[in-house]
C-alpha positions in Angstrom: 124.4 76.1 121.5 124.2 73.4 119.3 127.0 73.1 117.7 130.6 75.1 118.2 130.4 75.9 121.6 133.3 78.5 121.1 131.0 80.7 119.2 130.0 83.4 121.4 125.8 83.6 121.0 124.2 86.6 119.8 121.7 87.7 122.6 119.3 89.4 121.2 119.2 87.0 118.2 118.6 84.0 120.8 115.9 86.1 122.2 114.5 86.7 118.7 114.1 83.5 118.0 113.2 81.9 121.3 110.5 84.8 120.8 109.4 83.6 118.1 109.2 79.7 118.9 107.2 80.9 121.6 104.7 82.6 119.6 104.7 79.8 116.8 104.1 77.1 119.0 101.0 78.9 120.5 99.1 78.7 117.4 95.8 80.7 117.9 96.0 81.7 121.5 98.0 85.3 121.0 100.1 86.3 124.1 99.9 89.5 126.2 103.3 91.3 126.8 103.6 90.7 130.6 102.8 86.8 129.6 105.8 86.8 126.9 108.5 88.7 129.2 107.4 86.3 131.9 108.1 83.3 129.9 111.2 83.8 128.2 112.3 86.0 131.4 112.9 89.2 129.1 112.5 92.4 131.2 108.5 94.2 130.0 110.5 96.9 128.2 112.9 95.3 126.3 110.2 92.6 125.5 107.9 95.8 123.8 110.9 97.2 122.1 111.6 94.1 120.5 107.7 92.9 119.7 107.5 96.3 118.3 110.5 96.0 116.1 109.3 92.7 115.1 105.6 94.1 114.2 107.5 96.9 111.8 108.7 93.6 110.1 105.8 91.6 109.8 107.4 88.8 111.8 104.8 89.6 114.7 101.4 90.9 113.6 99.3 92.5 117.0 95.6 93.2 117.4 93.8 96.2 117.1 94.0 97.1 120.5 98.0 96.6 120.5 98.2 93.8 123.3 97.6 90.9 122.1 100.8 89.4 119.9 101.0 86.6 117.3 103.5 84.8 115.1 103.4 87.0 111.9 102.6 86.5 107.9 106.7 86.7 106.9 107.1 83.2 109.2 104.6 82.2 106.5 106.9 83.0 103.7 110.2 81.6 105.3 108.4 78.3 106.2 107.7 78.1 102.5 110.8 79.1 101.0 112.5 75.9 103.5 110.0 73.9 101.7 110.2 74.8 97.7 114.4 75.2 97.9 114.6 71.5 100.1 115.4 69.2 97.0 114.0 65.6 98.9 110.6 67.5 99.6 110.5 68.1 95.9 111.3 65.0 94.6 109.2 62.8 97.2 106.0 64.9 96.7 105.5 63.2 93.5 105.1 59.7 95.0 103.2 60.7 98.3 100.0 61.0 95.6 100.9 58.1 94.3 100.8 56.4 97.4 97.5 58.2 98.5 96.1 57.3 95.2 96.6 53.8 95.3 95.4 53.3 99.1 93.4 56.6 99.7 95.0 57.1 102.9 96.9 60.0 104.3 100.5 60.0 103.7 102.8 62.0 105.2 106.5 63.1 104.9 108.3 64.6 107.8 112.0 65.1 109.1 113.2 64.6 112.6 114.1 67.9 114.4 116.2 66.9 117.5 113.7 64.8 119.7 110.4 66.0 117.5 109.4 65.2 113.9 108.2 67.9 111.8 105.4 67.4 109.0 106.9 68.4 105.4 104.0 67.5 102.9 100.9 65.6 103.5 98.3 64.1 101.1 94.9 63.7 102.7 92.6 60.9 102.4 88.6 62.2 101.1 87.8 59.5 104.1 88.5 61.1 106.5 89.0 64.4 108.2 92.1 66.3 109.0 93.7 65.3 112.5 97.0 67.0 113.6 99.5 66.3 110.3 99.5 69.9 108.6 102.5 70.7 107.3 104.8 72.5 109.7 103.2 70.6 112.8 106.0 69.4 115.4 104.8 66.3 117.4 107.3 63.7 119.8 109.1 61.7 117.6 108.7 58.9 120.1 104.8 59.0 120.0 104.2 58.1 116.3 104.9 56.2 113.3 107.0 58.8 111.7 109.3 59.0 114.8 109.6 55.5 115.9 110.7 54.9 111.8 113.9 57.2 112.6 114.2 56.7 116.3 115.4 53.0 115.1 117.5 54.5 112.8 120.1 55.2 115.5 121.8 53.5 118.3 119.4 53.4 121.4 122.2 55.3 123.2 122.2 58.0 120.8 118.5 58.8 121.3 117.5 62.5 122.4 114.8 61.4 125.2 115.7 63.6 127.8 112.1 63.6 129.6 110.8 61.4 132.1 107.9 60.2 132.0 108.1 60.8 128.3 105.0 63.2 126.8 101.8 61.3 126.3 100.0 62.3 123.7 97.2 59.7 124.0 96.5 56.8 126.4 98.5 54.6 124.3 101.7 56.8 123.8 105.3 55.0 125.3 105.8 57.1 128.4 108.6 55.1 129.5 112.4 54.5 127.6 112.4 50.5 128.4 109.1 50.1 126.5 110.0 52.9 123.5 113.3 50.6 123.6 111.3 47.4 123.0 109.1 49.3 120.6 112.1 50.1 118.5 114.2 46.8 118.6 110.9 45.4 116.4 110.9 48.3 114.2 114.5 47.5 113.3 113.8 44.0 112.9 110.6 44.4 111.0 111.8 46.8 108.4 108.5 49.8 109.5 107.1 50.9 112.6 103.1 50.8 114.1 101.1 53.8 115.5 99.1 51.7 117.8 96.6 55.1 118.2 100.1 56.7 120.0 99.3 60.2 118.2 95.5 60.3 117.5 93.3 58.1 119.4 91.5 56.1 116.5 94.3 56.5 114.4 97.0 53.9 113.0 100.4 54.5 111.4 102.8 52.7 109.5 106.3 54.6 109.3 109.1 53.8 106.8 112.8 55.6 107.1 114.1 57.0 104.1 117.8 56.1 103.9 118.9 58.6 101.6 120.4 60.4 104.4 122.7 58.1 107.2 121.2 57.8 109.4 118.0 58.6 107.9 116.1 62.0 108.9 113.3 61.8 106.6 110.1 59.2 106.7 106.8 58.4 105.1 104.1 57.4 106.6 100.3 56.3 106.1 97.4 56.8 108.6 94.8 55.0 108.8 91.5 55.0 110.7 91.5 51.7 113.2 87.8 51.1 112.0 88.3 50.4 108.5 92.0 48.8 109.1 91.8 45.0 108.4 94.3 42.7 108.0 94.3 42.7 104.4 94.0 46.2 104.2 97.6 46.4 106.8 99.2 43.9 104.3 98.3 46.1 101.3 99.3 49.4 102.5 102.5 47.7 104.2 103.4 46.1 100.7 103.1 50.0 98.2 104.3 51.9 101.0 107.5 49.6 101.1 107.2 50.0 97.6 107.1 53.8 97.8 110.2 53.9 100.0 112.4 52.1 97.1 111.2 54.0 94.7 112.4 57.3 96.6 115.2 56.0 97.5 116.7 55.3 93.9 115.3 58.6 92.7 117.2 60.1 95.5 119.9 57.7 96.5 122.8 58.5 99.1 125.1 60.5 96.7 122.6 62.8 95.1 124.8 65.5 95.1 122.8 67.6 97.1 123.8 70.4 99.9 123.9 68.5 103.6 121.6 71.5 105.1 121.4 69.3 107.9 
């Protein structure tokens, strides 16, 4: 457990959730029972009595045929009730537009998640098409621009990068700590980190920390296509982006007031 190891964990609400997880992180491929009590390492009975419980809820929602399983419409509802009560989504939505207005780019907000970033709220350019930032999506936080931004945030000791070779999500994603390292001493010394195509191959990123929190857990970021990214078009979306961090940051500025959730 994360924290307070002296709590005793709840079983079944560990399984619950790991359930779940499981089922969210699938997406749309739905999961047979054998395939979910194999995976989590549930025996098949208990595994049905809990799906079933969870279907009577509307956490789990099953085919017509009653074996296929998938993550369920009330996960819908709790992922947007995080969202509208989270008092830094609210107040930075606001300025994403503005951002995206001014550069018509994608901008993103997400929050780091132990070694993963999660996508908050996202304003999409009319450029280009959708690639993998919906809100809700969990990606490496060592592969992008939003990651790297809070990555060099914290001591490189501190780090949660527990994997080696670290994932690849395209050919030019760090796979290896000494070169993430190196990547993140110039992110610290520049003020913003660079998506060289890391996350989507074609895609570039600029990522800027959000120091409200210490050290920061939220970032902005704006993606670009590689294409259309010249050097004055870099300087420009460096210079309101920047701009777009202050102006957060005195809107919502260290002693806010609000609940530490995290």
């Amino acid at each position: 457990m994360p924290e307070n190891s002296r709590v005793r964990e709840v079983k079944s609400a560990a399984r619950t959730v790991a359930l779940l997880e499981l089922l969210a992180a699938r997406g749309d491929r739905p999961a047979r029972l054998d395939e979910l009590a194999e995976e989590l390492g549930v025996p098949r009975s208990s595994m049905y009595q809990l799906l079933q419980t969870l279907v009577g809820c509307g956490w789990v929602r099953s085919d017509t045929t009653g074996s296929l399983y998938g993550i369920g419409i009330r996960a819908l509802h709790t992922g947007t009730s995080y969202l509208d009560s989270d008092p830094h989504v609210r107040a930075v939505r606001p300025f994403l537009n503005e951002a995206s207005d001014a550069l018509g780019e994608t901008i993103h907000l997400a929050r780091l998640d132990g070694s993963s970033v999660v996508y908050l709220a996202t304003r999409e350019s009319h450029e280009y098409l959708r690639t993998i930032s919906r809100v809700g999506r969990r990606i490496p936080a060592h592969a992008g621009a939003l990651g790297k931004a809070l990555l060099a945030e914290r001591p490189d000791d501190q780090l949660l990068l527990t994997k080696s070779p670290l994932t690849a999500l395209t050919e030019n994603t760090h796979t290896e700590r000494t070169t993430l390292l190196a990547d993140l001493a110039a992110v610290r010394e520049r003020g913003y980190s660079i998506d060289h195509e890391e996350t989507v191959t074609g895609i570039a990123g600029f990522g800027f920390a959000l120091r409200y929190d210490s050290p920061a857990t939220d970032a902005i970021s704006c993606s670009v296509p590689v294409a259309r990214l010249s050097e004055e078009h870099k300087t420009r979306i460096v210079a309101i982006m920047q701009e777009t961090r202050t102006k957060i940051e005195s809107v919502l500025p260290p002693t806010s007031g609000a609940p530490d959730w995290r």
